[in-house]
TIKOL-67407 format. One record per residue (C-alpha): residue in one letter; z, x, y. Coordinates in steps of 0.05 Angstrom, whole numbers, plus 32768, in hexadecimal, padded with zeros to 4 digits. Example, Ala and Ser with C-alpha at 12.3 -4.5 7.8 and 13.67 -1.06 7.14 Angstrom:
a809C80F67FA6/s808F81117FEB/
// end
This chain:
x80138119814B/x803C80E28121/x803280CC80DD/x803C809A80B5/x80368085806D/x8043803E805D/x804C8025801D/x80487FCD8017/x80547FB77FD3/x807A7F777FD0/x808F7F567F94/x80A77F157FBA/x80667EE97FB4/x807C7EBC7F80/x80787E837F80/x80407E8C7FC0/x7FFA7EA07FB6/x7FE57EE17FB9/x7FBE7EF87FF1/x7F6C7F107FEE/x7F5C7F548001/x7F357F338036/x7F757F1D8058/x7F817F6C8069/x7F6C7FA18094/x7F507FD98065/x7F298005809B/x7F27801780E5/x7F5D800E8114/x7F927FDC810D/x7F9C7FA28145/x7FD67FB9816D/x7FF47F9F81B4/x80177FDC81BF/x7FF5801E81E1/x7FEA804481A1/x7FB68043816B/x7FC080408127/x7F80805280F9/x7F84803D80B0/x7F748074807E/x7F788081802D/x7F8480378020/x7F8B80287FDA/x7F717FEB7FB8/x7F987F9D7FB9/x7FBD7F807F81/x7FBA7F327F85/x7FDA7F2F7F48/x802B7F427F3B/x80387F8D7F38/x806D7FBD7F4F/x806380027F6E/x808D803F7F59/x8096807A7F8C/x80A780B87F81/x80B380EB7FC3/x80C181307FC6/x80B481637FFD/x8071817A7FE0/x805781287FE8/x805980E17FD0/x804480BC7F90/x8035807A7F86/x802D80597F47/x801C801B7F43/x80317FE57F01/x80217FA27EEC/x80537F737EE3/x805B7F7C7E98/x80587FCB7EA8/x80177FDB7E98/x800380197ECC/x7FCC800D7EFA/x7FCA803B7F21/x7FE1807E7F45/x7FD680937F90/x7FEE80D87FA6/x7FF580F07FEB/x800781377FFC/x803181468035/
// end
């Protein structure tokens, strides 16, 4: 079986709007046209507000920290491999 971790954190919404967590698939299956299936799972929260995300990989797993724009931390996620 494949896996995949994505990561979206973009810091290029300036000077647009940014999006509502209701604009985004948080649960179930994603639409796809292709024949495979992708089912969302351990989705963390959305940040309408300007942030950056900081990750840190090793063999062992993944860490994402997540940081306002002034630096305050928000956040961490960690995903074990």
């Amino acid at each position: 079986m494949l896996s995949f971790l994505p990561i979206i954190s973009s810091a290029f919404f300036w000077p647009y709007n940014h999006p509502k967590a209701s604009k985004f698939h948080l649960a179930g299956q994603l639409p796809c046209s292709g024949p495979r299936d992708y089912t969302l799972a351990n989705v963390g929260p959305i940040d309408a507000t300007d942030n950056f995300t900081r990750l840190r990989v090793d063999l062992n797993g993944m860490k994402a920290e997540v940081y306002a724009r002034e630096g305050e931390h928000l956040r961490t996620r960690v995903h074990s491999f």
